[in-house]
C-alpha positions in Angstrom: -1.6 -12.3 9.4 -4.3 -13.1 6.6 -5.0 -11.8 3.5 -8.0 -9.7 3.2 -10.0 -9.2 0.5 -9.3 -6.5 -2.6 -11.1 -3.9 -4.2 -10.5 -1.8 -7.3 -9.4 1.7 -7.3 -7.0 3.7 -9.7 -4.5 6.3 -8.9 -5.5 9.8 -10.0 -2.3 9.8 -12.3 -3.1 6.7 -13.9 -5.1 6.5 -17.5 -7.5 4.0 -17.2 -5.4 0.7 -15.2 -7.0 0.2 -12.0 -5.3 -0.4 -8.8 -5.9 -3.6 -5.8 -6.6 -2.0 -2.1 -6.8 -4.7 0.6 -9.5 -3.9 2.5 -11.8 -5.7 5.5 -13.3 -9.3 4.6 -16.6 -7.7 4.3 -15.6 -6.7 0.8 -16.9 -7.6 -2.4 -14.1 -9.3 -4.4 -13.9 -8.8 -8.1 -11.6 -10.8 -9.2 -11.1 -14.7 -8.5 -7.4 -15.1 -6.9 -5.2 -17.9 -5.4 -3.1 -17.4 -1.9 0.4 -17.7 -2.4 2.5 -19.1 0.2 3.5 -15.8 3.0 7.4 -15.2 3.5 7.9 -13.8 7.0 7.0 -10.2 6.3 5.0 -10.7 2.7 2.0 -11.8 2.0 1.5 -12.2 -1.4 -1.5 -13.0 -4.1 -2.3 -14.1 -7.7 -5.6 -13.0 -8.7 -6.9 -13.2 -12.7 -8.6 -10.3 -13.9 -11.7 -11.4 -15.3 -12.0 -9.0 -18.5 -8.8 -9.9 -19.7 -7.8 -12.9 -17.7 -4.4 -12.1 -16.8 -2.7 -12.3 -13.9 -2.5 -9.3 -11.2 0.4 -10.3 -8.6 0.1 -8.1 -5.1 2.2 -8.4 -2.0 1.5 -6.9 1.7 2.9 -6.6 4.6 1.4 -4.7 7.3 3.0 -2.3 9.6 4.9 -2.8 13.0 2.6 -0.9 15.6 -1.3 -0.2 15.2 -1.7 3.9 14.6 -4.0 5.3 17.2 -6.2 7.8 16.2 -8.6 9.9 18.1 -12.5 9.6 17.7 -14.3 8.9 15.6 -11.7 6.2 14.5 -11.0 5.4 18.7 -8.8 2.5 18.5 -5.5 0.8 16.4 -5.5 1.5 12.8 -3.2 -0.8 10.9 -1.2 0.6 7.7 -0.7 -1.9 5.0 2.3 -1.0 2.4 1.2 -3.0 -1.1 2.7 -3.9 -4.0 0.5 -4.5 -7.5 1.3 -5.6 -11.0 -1.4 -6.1 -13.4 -0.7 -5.6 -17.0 3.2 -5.6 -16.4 2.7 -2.1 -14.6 3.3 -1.8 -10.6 1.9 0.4 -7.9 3.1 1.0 -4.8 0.4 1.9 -2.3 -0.9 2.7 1.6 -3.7 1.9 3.3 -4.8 2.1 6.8 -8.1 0.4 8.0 -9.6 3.2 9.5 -8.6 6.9 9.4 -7.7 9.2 6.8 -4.6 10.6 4.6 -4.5 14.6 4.5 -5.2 15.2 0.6 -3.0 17.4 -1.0 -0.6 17.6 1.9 3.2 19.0 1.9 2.5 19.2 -1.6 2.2 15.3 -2.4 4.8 14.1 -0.7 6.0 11.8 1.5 9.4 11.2 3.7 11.0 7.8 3.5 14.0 5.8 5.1 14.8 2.0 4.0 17.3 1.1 7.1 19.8 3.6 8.0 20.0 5.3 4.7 19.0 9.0 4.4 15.9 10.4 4.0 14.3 10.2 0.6 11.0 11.9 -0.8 8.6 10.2 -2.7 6.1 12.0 -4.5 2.2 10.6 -4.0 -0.9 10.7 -5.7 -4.9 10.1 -4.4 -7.0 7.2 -5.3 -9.0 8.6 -8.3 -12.3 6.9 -6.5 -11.8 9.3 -3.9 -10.8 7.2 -1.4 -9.0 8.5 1.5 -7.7 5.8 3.0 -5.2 5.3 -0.1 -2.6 6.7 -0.9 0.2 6.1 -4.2 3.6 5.8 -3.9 4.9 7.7 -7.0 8.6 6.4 -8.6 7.4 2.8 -7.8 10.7 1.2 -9.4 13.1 2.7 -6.9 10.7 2.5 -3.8 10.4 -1.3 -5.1 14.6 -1.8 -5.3 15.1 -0.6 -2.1 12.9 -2.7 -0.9 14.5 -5.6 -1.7 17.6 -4.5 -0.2 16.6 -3.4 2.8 14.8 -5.0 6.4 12.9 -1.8 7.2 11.3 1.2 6.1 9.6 4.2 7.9 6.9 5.9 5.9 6.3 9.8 7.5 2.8 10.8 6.2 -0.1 13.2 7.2 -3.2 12.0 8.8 -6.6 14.3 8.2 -6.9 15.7 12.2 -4.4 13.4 13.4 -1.0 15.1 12.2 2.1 13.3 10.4 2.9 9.6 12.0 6.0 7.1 11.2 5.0 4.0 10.5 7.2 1.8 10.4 7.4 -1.8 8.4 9.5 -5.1 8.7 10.5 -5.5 4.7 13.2 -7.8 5.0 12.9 -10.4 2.5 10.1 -9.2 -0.4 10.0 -11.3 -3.3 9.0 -9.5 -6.2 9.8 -10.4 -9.9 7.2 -8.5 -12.1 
């Protein structure tokens, strides 16, 4: 598993902070970074933002199974779950390499379960670039603690034409102090 490269977006409910996306290698990076060693799930990233040069701190770790979507996507689509801090602030995030999330669907929200726990919902927000292949994690400090404590999550979310999927993610051992 490598790191790809990042681009900017924000989450619609954000003021002005912007957000990382990992996206294909093709991208334009905008900020210099330095790979961090990967723990067996994680991948994780230091890049400095060059207006203010401080540090933004991501981790990644991509999901179980490819998601098979019909055409015009034909193929495996992999869903990344990330983690960004960048000005002491973190985001919690989705992205799938090809496909699309259903804006606006079952009224911003998604179903979550960290192990065997019960089901939690976790409200969500769009990129504000308009980017459909995002999507927010809202309540980013609890989806963060239970990550820690748990090995695995399943994220239930809506696909545009492709219906809601489970995608599931080996989580066991995140480290994340910011």
């Amino acid at each position: 598993m490598t790191f790809s490269a990042c681009t900017r977006t924000t989450p619609s409910t954000a003021s002005s902070d912007s957000s990382m996306r990992f996206v294909d290698t093709s991208s334009t990076v905008a900020s210099v970074h330095t790979d961090v060693a990967d723990s067996a799930n994680w991948q994780y990233k230091e890049e400095e933002d060059k207006m203010n040069s401080k540090k933004v701190f991501l981790a990644r770790t991509e999901s179980n199974d490819p998601l098979i979507f019909k055409s015009p996507y034909d193929g495996g689509s992999i869903a990344s779950l990330c983690i960004r801090n960048q000005g002491g602030q973190n985001n919690v995030y989705l992205t799938i390499s090809t496909g699309q999330f259903t804006t606006h669907s079952s009224d911003g929200k998604i179903r979550v379960r960290f192990d065997k726990t019960p089901v939690q919902t976790y409200e969500t927000s769009e990129s504000s670039d308009g980017s459909s292949n995002v999507k927010f994690i809202e309540g980013e400090g609890r989806f963060i603690s239970n990550l820690k404590k748990h090995d695995k999550v399943i994220v239930e979310v809506e696909f545009y034409h492709e219906g809601t999927r489970q995608i599931e993610f080996n989580i066991a051992n995140l480290k994340w102090k910011h």
